[in-house]
N, C-alpha and C positions, 0 to 999 in steps of 0.2 A: 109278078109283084111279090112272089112268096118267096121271105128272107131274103130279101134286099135291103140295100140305103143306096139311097138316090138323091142328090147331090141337084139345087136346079141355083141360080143367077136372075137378077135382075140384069138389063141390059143399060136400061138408063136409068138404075139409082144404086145406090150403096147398100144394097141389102141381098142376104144370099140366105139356102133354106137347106133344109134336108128333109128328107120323108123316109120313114122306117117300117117294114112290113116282117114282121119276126113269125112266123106260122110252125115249121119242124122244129126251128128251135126253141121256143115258147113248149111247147107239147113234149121239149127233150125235158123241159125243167119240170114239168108237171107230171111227168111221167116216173119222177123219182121217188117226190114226195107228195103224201094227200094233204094238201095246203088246204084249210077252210076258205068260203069262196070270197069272206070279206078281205082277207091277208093274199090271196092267191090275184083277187084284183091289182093291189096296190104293187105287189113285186112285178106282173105283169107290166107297168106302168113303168116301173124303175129300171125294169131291162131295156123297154125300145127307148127311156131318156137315157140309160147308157148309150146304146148304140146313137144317138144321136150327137151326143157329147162326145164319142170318142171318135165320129167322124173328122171332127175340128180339131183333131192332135194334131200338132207341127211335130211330133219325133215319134220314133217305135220304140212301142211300151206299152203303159196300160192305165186306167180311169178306173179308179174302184168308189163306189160307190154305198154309202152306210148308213143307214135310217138305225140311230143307238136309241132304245126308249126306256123307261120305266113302268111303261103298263103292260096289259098282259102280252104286247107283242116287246121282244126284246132286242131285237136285232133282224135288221135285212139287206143284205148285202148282193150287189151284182157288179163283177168284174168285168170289164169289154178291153177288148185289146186293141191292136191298130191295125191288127189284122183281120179285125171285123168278128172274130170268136168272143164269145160268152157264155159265163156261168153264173148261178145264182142261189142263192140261198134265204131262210129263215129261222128264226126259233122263235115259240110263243108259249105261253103256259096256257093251257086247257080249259076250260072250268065246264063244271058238271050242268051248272045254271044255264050255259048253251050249248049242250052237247049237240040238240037237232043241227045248230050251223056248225059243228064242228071244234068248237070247245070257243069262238069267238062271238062274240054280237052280231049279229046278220048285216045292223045299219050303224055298225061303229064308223065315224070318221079320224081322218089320220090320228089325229089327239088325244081319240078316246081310246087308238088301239097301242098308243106310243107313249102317253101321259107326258112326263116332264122330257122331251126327246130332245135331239140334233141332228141334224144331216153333215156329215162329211165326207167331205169328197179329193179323194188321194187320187193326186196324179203321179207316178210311175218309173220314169223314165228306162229305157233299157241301157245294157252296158255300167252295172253297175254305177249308173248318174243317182245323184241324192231326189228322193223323190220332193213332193210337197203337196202340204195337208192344208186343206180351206174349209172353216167350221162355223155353219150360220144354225140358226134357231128355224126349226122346223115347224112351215105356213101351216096354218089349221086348216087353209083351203086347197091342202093336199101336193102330191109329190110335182107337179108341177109350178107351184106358184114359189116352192120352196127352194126348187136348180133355178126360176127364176131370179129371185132375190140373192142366192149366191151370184150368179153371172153379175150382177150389179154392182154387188160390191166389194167382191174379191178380183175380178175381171175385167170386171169397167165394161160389160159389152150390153147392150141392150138388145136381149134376149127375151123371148117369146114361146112356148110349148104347149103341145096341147097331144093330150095322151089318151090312151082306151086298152083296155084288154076285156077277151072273155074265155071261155073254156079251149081257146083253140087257136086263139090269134092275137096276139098286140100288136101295136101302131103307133105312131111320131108322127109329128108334125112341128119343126123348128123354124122360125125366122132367128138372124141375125143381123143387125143395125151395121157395117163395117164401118171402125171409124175411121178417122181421117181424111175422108171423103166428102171431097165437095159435093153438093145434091142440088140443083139447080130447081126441083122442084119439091119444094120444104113440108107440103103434104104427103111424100110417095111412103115414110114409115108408117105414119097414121093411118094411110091409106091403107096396107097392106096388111096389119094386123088387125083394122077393124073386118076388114072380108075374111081373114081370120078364123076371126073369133066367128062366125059362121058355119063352120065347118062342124056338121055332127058325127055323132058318134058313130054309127051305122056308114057314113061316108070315109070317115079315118081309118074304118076295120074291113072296109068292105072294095073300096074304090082303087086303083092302080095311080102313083101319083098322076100318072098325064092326067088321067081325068080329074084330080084333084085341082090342079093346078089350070085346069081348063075351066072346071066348076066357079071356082076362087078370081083369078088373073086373065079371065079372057080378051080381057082389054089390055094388058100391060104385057109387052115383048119380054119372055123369058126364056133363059136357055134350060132346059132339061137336060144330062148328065148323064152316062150309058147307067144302068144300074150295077151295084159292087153287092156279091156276095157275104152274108150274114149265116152264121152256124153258132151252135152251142161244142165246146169244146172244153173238158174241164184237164187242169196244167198237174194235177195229183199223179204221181206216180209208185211204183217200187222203188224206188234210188230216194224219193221224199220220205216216204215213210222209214225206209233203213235207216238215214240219217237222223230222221227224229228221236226214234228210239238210242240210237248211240248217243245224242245229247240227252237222254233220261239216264244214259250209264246200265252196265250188265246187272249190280244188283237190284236195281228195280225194278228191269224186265224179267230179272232172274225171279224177284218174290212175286211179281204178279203167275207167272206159272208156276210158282206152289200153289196157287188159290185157285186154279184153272187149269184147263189144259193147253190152251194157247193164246195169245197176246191177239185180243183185232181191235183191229184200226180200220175205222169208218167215215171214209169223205164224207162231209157234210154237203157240196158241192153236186158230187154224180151217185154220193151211198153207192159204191164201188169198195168192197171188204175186202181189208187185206190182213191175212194171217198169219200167224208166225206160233209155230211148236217148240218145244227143247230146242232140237236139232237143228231149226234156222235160223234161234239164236243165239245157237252157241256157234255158226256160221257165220250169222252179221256181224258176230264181234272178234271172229278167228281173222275175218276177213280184212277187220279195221285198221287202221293205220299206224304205229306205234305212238305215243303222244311225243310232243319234241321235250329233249331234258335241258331243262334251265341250268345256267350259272359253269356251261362247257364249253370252252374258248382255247384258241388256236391261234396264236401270237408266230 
């Protein structure tokens, strides 16, 4: 069950699920940054409803995911890709008032830690395909109830999640309604979300889906899914960084090492340091490509 998504089917109703077990990779993110444990919960939460969500891509690419706020947390973002890889981030201002929980409120909820917030949620596509952005107001009753009311009404899908993290492990648990699907028994959605809504926390973080789905569905024929591998893998590289700095131009990397003695660049992502002296960037930019000259034609 560790770092998996696991894929299961109703047999005889129009409804299909995913269950998300994130363990190495959850402890790849935690192990970057010391997240206080009220923000360290909720980006937990935001990772296995990544991977949950980008189970249900139809193309390869990627689901980014953005909790924007104005209170003391100010952003949290987590990437999943379609290849099941994930990375994730935060930024939050401190305050001295909670230092013991780590500069946040111990029993802050979503609103109090995000004030006037949004969720959005970019989807990707590879190949150079135009991406697209869907922007709902961020539920007070947390990262869940919030990608549900997006699936609603940006999606039209009737969608269901139920999330957990703690020091060492997050979890998923998604139903999806499929539409256009006849159902010949008009209780089987209600049916399944309320056994659902049943499912504890200690069972979501703890349990392997079959047993979940045996706890939950033992009376309803379901197929269970071989389980697909889940990792943290952050896309930062040298050839990113070289390039950013060529779009800030040589004299401004030039004047930042007068003030220094070398340029670093710090993924926000993996905090993976990348450096640069004189000599690598009077390199990155020997190296660069001529720029093209306008208004030179060839009749």
């Amino acid at each position: 069950m560790k770092d998996t998504l696991q894929r299961f089917i109703f047999e005889h109703a129009p409804i299909r699920g995913e269950v998300a077990h994130l363990d190495a990779t959850w402890r790849a993110v935690l192990e970057r940054h010391d997240y206080p444990l009220v923000l360290r919960n909720v980006l937990g939460e935001l990772m296995a409803a990544g991977a949950l969500l980008a189970a249900t891509l139809k193309f390869e690419g990627a689901i980014i995911l953005q909790l924007q706020g104005t209170g003391p947390v100010k952003l949290i973002v987590v990437e999943c890709t379609s290849e099941q890889t994930l990375r994730a981030t935060a930024k939050w201002t401190s305050s001295q008032e909670h230092a013991a929980t780590g500069g946040l409120p111990a029993a802050a909820g979503l609103a109090d830690l995000l004030g006037d917030g949004r969720f959005v949620i970019t989807l990707v596509p590879g190949g150079g395909r135009q991406s697209y952005q869907g922007i709902v107001e961020i539920d007070p009753a947390g990262v869940a109830a919030s990608l549900e009311r997006y699936m609603a009404h940006s999606e039209q899908l009737e969608t269901r999640l139920w999330l957990a993290a703690d020091e060492s492990r997050a979890a998923g648990f998604l139903l999806q309604k499929l539409p256009g699907r006849n159902d010949p028994d008009l209780d089987s959605w209600n049916r399944a979300t309320q056994l659902a809504a049943t499912l504890t926390r200690p069972e979501l973080l703890d349990l392997p889906a079959s047993k979940v789905l045996h706890r939950l569905y033992h009376q309803e024929d379901i197929r269970l899914f071989e389980p697909r591998p889940v990792s943290f893998r952050c896309s930062c590289s040298g050839e990113r960084v070289a390039a950013m700095l060529r779009m800030l131009g040589a004299d401004e990397v030039r004047s930042i090492l007068d003030e220094r003695d070398n340029v670093e660049v710090i993924c926000e992502f993996c905090n993976r340091a990348y450096r640069y002296d004189s000599v690598d960037a009077e390199q990155l930019f020997a190296a660069a490509p001529p720029p093209a000259q306008a208004g030179a034609t060839r009749h």
